[in-house]
PDB file of the backbone (N, CA, C, O) and the ligand in Angstrom, with CONECT records:
HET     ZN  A 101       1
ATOM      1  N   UNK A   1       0.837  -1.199   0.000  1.00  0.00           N
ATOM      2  CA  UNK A   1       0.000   0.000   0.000  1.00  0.00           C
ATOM      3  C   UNK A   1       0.879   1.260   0.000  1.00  0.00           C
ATOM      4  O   UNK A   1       1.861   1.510   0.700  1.00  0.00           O
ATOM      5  N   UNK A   2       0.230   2.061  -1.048  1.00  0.00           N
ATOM      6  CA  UNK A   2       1.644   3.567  -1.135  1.00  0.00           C
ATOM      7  C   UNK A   2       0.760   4.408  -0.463  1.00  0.00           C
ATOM      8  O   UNK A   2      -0.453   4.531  -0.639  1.00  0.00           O
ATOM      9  N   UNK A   3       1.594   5.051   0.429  1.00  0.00           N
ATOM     10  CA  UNK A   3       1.236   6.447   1.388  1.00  0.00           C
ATOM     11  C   UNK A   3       0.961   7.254   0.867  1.00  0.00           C
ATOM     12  O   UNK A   3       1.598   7.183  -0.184  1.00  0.00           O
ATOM     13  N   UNK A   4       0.285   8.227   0.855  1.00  0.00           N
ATOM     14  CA  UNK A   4       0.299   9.620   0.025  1.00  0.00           C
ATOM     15  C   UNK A   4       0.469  10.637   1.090  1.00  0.00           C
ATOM     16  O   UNK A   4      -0.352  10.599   2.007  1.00  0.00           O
ATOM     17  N   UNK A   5       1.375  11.516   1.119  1.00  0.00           N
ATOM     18  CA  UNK A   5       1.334  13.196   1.837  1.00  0.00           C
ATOM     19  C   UNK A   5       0.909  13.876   1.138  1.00  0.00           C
ATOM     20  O   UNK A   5       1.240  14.087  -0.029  1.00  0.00           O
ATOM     21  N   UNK A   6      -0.201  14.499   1.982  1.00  0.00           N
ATOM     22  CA  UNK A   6      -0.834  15.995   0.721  1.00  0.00           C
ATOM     23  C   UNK A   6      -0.291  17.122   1.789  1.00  0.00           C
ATOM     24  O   UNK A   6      -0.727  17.170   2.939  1.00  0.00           O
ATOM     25  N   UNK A   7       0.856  18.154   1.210  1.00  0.00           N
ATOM     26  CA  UNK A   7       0.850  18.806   2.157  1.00  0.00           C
ATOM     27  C   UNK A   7       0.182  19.867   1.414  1.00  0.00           C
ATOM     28  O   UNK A   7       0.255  20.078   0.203  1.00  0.00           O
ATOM     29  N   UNK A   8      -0.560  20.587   2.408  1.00  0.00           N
ATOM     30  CA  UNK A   8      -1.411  22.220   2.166  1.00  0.00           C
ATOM     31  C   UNK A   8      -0.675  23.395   1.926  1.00  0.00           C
ATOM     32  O   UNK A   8      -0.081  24.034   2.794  1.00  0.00           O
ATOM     33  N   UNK A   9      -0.743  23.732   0.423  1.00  0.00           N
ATOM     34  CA  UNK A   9       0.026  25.073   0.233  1.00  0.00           C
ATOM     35  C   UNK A   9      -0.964  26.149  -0.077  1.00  0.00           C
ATOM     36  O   UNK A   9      -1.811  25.760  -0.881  1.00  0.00           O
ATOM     37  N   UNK A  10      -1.098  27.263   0.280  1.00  0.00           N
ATOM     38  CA  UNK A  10      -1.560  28.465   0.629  1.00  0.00           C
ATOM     39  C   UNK A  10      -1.739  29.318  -0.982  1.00  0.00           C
ATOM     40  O   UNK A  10      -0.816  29.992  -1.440  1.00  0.00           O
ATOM     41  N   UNK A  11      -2.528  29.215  -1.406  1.00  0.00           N
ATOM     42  CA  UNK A  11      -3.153  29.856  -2.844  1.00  0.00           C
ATOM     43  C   UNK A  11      -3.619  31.023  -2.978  1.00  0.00           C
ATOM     44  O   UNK A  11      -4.680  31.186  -2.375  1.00  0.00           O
ATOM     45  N   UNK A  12      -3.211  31.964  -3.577  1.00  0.00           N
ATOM     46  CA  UNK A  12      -4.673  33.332  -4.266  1.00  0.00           C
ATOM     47  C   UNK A  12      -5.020  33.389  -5.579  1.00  0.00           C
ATOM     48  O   UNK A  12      -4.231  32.977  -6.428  1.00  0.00           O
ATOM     49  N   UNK A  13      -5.752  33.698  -5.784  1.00  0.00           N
ATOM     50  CA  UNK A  13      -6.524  33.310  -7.138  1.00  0.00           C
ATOM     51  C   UNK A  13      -7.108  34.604  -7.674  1.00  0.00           C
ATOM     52  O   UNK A  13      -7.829  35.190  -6.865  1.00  0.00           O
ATOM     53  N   UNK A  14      -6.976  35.104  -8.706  1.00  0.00           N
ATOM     54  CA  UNK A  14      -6.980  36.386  -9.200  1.00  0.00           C
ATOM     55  C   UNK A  14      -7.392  36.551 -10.667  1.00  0.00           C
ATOM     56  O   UNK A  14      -6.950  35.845 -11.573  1.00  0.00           O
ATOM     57  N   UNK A  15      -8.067  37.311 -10.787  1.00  0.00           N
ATOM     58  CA  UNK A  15      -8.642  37.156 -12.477  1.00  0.00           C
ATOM     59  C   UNK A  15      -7.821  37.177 -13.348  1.00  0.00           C
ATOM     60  O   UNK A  15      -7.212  38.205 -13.054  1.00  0.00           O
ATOM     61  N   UNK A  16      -7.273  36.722 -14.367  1.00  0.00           N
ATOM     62  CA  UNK A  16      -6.278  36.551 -15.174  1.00  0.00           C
ATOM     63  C   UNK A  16      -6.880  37.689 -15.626  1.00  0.00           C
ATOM     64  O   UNK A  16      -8.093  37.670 -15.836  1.00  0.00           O
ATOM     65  N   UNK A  17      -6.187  38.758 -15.827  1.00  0.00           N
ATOM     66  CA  UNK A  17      -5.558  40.409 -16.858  1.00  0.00           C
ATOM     67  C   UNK A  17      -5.898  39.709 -18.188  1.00  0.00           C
ATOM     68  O   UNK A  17      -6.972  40.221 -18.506  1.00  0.00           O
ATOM     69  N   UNK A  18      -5.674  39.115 -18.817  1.00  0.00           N
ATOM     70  CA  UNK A  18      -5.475  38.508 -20.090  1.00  0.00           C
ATOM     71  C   UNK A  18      -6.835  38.226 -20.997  1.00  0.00           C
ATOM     72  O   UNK A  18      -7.036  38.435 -22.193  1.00  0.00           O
ATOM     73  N   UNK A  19      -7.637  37.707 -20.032  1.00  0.00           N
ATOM     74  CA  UNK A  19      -9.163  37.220 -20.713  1.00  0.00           C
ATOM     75  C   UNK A  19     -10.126  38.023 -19.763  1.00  0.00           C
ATOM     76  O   UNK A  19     -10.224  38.155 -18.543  1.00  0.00           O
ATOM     77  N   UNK A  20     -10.881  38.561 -21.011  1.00  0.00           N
ATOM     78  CA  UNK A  20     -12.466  39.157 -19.958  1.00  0.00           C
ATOM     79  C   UNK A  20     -12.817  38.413 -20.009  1.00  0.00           C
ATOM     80  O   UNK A  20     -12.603  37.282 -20.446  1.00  0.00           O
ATOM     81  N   UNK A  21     -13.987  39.339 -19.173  1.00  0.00           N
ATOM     82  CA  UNK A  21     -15.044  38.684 -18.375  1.00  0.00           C
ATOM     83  C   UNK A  21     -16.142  38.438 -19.525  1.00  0.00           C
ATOM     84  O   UNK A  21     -16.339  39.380 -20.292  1.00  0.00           O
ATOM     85  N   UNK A  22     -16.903  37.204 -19.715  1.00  0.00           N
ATOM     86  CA  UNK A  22     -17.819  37.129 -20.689  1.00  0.00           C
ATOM     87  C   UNK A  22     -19.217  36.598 -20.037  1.00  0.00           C
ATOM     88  O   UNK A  22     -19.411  35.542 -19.436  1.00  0.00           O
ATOM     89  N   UNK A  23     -20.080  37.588 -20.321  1.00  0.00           N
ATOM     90  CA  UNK A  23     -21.610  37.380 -20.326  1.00  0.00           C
ATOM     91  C   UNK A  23     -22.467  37.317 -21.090  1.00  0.00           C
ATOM     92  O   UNK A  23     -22.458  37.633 -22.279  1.00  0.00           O
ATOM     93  N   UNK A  24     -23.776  36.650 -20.089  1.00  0.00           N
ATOM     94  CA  UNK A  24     -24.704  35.890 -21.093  1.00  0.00           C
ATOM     95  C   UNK A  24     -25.856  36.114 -20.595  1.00  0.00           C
ATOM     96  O   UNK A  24     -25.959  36.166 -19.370  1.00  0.00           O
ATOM     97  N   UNK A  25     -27.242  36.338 -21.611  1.00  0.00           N
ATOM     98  CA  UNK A  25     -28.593  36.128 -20.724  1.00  0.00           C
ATOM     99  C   UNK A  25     -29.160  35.001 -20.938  1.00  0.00           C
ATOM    100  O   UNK A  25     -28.805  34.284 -21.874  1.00  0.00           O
ATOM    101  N   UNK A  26     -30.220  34.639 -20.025  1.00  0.00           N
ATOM    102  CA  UNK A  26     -31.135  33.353 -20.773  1.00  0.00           C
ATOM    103  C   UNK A  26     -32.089  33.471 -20.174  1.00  0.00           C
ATOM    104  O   UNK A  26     -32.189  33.466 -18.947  1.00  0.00           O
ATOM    105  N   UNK A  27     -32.987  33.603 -21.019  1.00  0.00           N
ATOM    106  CA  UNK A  27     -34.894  33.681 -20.817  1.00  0.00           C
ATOM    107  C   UNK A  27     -34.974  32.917 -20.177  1.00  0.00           C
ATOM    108  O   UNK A  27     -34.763  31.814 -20.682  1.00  0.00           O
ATOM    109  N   UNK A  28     -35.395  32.954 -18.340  1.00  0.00           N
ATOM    110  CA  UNK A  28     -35.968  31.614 -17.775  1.00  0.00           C
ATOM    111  C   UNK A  28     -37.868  31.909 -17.187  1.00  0.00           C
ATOM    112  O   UNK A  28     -38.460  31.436 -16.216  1.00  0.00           O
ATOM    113  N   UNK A  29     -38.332  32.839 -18.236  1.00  0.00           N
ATOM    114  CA  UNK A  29     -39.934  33.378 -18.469  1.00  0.00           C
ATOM    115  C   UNK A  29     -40.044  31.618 -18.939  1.00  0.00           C
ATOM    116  O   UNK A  29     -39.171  30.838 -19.321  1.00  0.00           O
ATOM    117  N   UNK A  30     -41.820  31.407 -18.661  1.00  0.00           N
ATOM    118  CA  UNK A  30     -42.437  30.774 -19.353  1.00  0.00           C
ATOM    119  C   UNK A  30     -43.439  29.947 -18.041  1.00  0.00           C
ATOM    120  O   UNK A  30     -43.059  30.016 -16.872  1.00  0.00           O
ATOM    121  N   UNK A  31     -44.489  29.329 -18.351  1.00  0.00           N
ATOM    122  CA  UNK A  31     -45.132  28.721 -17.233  1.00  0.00           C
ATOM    123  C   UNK A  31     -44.894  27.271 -16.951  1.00  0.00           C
ATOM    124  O   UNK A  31     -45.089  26.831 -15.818  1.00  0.00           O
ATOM    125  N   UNK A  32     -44.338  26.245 -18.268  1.00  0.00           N
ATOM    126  CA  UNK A  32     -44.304  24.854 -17.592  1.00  0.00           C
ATOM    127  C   UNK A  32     -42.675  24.980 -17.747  1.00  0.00           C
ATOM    128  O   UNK A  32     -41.841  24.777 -16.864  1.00  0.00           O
ATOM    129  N   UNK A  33     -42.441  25.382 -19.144  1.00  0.00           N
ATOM    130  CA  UNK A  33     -40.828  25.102 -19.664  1.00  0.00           C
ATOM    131  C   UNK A  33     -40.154  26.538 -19.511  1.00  0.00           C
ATOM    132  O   UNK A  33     -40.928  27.493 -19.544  1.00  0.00           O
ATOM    133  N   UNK A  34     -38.949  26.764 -19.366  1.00  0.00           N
ATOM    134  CA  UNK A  34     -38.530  28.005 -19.267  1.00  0.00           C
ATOM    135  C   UNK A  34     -38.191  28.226 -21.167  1.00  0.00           C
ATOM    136  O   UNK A  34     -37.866  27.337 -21.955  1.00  0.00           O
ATOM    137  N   UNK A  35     -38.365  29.400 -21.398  1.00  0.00           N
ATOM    138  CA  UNK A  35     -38.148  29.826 -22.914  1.00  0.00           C
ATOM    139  C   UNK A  35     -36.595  29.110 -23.337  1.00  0.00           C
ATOM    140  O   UNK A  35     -36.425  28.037 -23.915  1.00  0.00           O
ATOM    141  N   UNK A  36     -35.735  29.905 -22.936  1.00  0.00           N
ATOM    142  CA  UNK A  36     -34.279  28.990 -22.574  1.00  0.00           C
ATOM    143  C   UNK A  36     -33.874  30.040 -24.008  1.00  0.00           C
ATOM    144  O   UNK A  36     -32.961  29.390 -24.516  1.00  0.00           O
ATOM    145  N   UNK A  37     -33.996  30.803 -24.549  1.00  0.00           N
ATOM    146  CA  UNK A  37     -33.559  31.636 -25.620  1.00  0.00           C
ATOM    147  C   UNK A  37     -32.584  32.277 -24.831  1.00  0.00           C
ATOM    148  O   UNK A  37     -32.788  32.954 -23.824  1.00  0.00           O
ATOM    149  N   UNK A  38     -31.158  31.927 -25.542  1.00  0.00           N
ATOM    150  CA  UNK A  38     -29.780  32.995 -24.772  1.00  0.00           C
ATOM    151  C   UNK A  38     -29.548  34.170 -25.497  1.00  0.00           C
ATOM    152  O   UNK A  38     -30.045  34.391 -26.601  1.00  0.00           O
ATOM    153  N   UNK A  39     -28.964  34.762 -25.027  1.00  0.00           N
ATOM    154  CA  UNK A  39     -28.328  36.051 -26.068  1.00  0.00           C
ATOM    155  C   UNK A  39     -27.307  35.432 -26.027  1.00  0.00           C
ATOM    156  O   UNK A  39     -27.004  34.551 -25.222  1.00  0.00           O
ATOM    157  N   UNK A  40     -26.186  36.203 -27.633  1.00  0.00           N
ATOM    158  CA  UNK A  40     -24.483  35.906 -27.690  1.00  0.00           C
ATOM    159  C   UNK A  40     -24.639  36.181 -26.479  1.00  0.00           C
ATOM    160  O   UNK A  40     -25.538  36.554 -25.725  1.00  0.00           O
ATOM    161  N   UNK A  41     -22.925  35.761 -26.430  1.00  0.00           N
ATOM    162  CA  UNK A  41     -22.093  35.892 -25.051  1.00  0.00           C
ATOM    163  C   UNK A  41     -21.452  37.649 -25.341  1.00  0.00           C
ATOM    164  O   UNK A  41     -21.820  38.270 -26.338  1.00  0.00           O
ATOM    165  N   UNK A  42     -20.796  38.061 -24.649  1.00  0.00           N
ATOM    166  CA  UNK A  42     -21.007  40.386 -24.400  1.00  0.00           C
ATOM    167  C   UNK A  42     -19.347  40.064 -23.958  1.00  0.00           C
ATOM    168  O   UNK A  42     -19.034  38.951 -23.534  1.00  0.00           O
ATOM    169  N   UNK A  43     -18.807  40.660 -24.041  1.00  0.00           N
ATOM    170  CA  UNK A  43     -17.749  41.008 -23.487  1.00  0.00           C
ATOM    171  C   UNK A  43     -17.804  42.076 -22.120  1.00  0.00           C
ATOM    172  O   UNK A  43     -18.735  42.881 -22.091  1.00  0.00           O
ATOM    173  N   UNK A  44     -17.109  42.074 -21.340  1.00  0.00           N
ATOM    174  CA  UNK A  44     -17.118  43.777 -20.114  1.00  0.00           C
ATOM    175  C   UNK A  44     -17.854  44.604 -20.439  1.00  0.00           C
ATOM    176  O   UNK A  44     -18.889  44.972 -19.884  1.00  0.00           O
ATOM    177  N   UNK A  45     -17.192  45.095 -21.718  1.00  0.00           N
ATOM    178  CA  UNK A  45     -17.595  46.505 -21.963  1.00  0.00           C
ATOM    179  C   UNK A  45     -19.053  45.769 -22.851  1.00  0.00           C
ATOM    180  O   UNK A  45     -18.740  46.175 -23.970  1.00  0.00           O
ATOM    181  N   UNK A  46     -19.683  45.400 -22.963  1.00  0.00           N
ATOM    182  CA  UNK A  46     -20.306  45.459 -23.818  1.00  0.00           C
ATOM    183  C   UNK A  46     -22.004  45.068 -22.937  1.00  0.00           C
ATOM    184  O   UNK A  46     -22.994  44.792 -23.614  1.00  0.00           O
ATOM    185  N   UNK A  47     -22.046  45.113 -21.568  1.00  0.00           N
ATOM    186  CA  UNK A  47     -23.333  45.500 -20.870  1.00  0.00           C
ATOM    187  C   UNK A  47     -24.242  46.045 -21.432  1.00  0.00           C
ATOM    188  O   UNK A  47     -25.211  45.346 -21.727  1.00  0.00           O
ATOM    189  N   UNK A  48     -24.247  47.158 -21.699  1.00  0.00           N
ATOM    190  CA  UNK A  48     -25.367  47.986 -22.346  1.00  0.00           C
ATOM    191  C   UNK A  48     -26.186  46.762 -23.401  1.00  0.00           C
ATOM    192  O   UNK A  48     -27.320  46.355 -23.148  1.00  0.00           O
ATOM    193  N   UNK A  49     -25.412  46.317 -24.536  1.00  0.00           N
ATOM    194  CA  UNK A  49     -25.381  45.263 -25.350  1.00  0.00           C
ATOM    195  C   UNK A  49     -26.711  44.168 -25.066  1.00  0.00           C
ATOM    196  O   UNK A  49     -27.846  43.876 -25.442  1.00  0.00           O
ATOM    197  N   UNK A  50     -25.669  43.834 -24.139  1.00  0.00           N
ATOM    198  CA  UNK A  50     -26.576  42.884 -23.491  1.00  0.00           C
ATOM    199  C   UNK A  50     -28.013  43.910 -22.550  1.00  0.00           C
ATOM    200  O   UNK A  50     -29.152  43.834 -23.012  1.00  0.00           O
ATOM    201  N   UNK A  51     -27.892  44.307 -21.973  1.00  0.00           N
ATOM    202  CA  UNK A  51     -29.330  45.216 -21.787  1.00  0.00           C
ATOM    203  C   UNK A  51     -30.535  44.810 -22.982  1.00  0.00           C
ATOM    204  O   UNK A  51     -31.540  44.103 -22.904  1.00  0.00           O
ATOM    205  N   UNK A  52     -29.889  45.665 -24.202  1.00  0.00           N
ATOM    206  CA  UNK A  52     -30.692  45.558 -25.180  1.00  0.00           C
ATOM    207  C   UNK A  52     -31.553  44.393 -25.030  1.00  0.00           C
ATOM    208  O   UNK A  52     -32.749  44.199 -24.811  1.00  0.00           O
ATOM    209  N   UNK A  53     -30.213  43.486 -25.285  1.00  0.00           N
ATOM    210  CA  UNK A  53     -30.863  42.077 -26.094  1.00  0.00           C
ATOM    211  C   UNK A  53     -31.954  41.434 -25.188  1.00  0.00           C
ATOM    212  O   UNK A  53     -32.714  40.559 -25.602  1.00  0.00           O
ATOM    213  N   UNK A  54     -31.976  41.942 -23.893  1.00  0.00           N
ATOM    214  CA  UNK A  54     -32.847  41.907 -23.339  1.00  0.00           C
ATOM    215  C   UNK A  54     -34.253  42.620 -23.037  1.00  0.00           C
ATOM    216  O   UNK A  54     -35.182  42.258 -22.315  1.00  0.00           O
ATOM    217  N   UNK A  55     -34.108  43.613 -23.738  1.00  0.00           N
ATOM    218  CA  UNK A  55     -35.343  44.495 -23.540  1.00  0.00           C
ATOM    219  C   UNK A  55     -35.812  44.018 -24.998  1.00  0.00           C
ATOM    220  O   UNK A  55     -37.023  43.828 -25.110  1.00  0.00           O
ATOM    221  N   UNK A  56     -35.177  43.843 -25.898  1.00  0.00           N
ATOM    222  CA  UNK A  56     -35.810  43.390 -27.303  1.00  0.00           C
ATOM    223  C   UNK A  56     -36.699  42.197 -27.469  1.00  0.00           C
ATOM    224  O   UNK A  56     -37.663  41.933 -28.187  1.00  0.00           O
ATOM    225  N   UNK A  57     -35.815  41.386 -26.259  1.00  0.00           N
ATOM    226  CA  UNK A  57     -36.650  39.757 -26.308  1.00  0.00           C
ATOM    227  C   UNK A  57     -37.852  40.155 -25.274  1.00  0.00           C
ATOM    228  O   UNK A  57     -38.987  39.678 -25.246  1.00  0.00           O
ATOM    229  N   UNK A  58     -37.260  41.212 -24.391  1.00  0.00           N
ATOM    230  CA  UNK A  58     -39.136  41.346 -23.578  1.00  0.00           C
ATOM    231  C   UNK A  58     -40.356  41.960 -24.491  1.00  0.00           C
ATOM    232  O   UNK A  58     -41.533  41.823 -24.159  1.00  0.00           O
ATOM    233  N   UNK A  59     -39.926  42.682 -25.728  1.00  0.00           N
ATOM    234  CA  UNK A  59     -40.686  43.372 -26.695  1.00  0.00           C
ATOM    235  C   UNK A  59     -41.094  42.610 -27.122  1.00  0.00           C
ATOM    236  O   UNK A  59     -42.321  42.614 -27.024  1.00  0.00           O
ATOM    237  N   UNK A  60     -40.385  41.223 -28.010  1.00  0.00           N
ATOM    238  CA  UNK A  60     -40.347  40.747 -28.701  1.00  0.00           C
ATOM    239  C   UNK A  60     -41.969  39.690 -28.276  1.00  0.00           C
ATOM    240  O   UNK A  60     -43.052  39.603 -28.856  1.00  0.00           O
ATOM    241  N   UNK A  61     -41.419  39.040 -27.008  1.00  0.00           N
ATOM    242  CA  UNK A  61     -41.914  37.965 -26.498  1.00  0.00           C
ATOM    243  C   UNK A  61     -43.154  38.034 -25.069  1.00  0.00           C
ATOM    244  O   UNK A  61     -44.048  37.326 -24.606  1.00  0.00           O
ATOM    245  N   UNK A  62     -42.582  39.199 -24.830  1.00  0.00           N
ATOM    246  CA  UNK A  62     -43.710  39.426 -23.507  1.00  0.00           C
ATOM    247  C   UNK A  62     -42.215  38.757 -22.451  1.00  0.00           C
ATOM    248  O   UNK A  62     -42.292  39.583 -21.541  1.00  0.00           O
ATOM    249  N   UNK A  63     -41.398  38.138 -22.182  1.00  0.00           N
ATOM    250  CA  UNK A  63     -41.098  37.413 -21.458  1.00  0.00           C
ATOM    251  C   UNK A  63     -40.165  38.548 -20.709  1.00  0.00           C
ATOM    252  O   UNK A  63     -39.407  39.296 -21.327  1.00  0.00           O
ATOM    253  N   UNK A  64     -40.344  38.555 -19.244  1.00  0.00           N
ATOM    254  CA  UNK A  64     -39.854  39.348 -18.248  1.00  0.00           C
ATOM    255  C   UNK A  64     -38.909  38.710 -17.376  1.00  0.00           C
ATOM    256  O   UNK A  64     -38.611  39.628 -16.612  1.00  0.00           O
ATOM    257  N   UNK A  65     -38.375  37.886 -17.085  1.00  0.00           N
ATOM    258  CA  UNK A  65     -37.519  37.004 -15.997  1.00  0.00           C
ATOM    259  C   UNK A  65     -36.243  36.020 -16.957  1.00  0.00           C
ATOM    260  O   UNK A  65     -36.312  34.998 -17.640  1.00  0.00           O
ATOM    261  N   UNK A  66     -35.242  36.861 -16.608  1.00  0.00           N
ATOM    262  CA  UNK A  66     -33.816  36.705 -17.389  1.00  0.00           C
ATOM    263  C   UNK A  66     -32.570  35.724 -16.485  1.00  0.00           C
ATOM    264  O   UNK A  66     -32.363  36.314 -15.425  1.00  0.00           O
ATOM    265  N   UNK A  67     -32.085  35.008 -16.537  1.00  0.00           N
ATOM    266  CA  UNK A  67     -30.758  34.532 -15.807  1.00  0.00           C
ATOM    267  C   UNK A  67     -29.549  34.968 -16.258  1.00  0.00           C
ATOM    268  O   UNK A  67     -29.316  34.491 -17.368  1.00  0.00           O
ATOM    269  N   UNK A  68     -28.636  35.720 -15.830  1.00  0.00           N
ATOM    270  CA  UNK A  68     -27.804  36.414 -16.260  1.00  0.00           C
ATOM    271  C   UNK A  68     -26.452  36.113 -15.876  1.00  0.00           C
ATOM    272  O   UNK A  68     -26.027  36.430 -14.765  1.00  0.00           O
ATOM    273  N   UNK A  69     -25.746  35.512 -16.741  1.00  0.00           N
ATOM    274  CA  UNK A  69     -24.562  34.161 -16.152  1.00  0.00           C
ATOM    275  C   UNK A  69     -23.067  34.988 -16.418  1.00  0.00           C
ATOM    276  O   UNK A  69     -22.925  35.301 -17.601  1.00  0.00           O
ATOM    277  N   UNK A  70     -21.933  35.391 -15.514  1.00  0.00           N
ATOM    278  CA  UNK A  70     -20.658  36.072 -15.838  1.00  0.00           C
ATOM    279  C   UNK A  70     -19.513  34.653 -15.658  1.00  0.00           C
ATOM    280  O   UNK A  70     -19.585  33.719 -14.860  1.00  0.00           O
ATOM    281  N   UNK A  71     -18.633  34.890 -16.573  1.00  0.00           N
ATOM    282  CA  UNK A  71     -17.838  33.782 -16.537  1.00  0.00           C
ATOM    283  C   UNK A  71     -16.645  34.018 -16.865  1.00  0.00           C
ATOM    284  O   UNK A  71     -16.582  34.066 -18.094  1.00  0.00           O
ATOM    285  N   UNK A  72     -15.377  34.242 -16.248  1.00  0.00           N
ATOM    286  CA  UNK A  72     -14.124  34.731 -16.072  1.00  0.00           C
ATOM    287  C   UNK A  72     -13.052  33.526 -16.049  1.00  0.00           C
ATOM    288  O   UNK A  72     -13.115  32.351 -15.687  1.00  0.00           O
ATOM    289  N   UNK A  73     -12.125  34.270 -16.550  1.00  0.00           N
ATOM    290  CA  UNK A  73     -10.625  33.041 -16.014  1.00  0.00           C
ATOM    291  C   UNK A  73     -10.014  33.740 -14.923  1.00  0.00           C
ATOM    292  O   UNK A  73      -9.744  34.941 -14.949  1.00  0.00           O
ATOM    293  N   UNK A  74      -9.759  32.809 -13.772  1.00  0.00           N
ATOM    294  CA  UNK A  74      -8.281  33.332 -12.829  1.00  0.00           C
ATOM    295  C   UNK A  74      -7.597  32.201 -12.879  1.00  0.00           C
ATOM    296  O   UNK A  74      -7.692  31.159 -13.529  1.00  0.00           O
ATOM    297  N   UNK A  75      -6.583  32.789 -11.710  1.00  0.00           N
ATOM    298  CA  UNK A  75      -4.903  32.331 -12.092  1.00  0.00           C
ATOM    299  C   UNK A  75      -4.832  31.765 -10.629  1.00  0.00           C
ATOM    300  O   UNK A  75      -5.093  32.485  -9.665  1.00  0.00           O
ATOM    301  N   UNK A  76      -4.500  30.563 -10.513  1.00  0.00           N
ATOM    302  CA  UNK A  76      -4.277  30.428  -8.677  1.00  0.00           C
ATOM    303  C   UNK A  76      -2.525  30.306  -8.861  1.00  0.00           C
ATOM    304  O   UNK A  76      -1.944  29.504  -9.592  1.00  0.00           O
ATOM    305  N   UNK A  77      -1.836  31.444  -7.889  1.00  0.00           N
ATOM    306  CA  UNK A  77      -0.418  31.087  -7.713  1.00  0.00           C
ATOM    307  C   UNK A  77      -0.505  30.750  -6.023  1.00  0.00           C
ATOM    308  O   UNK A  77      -1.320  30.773  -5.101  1.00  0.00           O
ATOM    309  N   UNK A  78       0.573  30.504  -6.230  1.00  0.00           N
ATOM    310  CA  UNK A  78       1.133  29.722  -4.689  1.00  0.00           C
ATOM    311  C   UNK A  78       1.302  30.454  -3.916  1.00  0.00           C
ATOM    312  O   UNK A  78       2.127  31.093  -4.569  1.00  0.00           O
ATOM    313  N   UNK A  79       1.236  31.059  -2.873  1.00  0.00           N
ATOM    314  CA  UNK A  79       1.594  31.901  -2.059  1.00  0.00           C
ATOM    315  C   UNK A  79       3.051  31.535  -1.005  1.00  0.00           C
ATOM    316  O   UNK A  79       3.213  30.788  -0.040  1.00  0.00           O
ATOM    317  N   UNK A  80       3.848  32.375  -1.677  1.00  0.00           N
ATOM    318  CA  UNK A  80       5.507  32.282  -0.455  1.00  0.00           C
ATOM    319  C   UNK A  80       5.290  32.520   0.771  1.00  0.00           C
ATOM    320  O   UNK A  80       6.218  32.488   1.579  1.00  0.00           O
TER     321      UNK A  80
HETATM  322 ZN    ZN A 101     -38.181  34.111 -23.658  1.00  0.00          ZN2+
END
């Protein structure tokens, strides 16, 4: 039987500079099924964007109740 040592090293984790942040909406309106219609994915700057695409699909559709998903890279280094 092989031993294993896990020893605990001390991490911070930080948004990688390199890649934005990318967002998304998704229609979760509807009474049995949720609509499930996403918008593209928005970059940071591009909120407003996404606003729209959401006020267009409430025009569009009647549908009022959005899930609004942000999804980033970080970096875990080791802490000395
Ligand atoms: Zn919808």
């Amino acid at each position: 039987m092989t031993r294993r040592i896990f020893r605990f090293v001390d991490y911070r984790v930080d948004p990688d500079p390199l890649a934005a942040l990318v967002m998304q909406a998704k229609c979760i309106s509807g009474d049995e099924a949720d609509c499930g219609e996403k918008s593209p994915e928005f970059s940071e700057d591009q909120q407003q964007d996404m606003t729209r695409w959401i006020a267009k699909h409430r025009a569009e559709k009647g549908h009022g109740r959005f899930e609004e998903t942000y999804r980033r890279i970080v970096v875990a280094t080791a802490k000395l």
